[in-house]
C-alpha positions as CSV (number, residue, x, y, z in Angstrom):
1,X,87.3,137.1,75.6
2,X,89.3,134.3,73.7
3,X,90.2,132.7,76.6
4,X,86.3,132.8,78.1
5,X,85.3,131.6,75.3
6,X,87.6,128.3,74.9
7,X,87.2,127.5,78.7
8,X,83.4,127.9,78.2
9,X,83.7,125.7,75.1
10,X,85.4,123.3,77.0
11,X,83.7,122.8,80.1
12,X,80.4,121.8,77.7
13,X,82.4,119.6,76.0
14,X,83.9,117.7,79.5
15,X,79.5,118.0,80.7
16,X,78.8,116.1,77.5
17,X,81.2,113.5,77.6
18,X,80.2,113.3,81.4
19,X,76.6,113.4,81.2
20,X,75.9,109.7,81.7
21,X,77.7,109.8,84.8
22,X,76.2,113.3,85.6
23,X,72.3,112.1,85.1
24,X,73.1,109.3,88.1
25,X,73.8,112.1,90.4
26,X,69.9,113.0,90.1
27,X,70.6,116.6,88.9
28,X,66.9,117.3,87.7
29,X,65.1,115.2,89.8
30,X,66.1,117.2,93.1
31,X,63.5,118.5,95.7
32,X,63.1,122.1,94.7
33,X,62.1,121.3,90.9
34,X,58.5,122.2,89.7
35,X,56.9,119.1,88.4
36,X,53.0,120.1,87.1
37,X,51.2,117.0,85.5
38,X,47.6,117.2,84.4
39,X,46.0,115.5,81.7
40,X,47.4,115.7,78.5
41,X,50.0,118.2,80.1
42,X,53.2,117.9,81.3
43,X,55.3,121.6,82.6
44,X,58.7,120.9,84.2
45,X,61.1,124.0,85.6
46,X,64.2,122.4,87.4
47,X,64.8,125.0,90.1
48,X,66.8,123.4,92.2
49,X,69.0,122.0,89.6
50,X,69.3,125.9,87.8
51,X,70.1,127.0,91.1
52,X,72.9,124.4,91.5
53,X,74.4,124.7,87.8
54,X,74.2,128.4,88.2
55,X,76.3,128.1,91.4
56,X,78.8,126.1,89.6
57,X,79.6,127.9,86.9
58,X,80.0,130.7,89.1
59,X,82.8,129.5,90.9
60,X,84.1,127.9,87.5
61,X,84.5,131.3,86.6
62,X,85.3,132.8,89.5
63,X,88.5,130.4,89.5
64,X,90.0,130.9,86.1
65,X,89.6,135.2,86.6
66,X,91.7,135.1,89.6
């Protein structure tokens, strides 16, 4: 659990520091998320990006249990 735990704590901290470069990729703005805009209301869900992320950390995972 200690080891989870640091490599969890640690690939947020490499995102973070990588985010600028990260946002230029267009992870949110990809064809999939839910964009609803009416007046005097905004409701964003990124789908596509949740899906993607989820994927990621999947394999992340996946890689340091074998």
């Amino acid at each position: 659990m200690q080891k989870f735990l640091i490599t969890a704590g640690l690939v947020i901290l490499i995102i973070g520091l990588l985010w600028p470069l990260i946002s230029k990729l267009g992870l949110g703005r990809l064809p999939g998320d839910i964009l609803v805009r009416r007046e005097g209301f905004t409701f964003y869900f990124p789908l596509a990006t949740s899906i993607i992320v989820s994927v990621v950390i999947t394999l992340i995972i996946w890689w340091f249990r074998r």
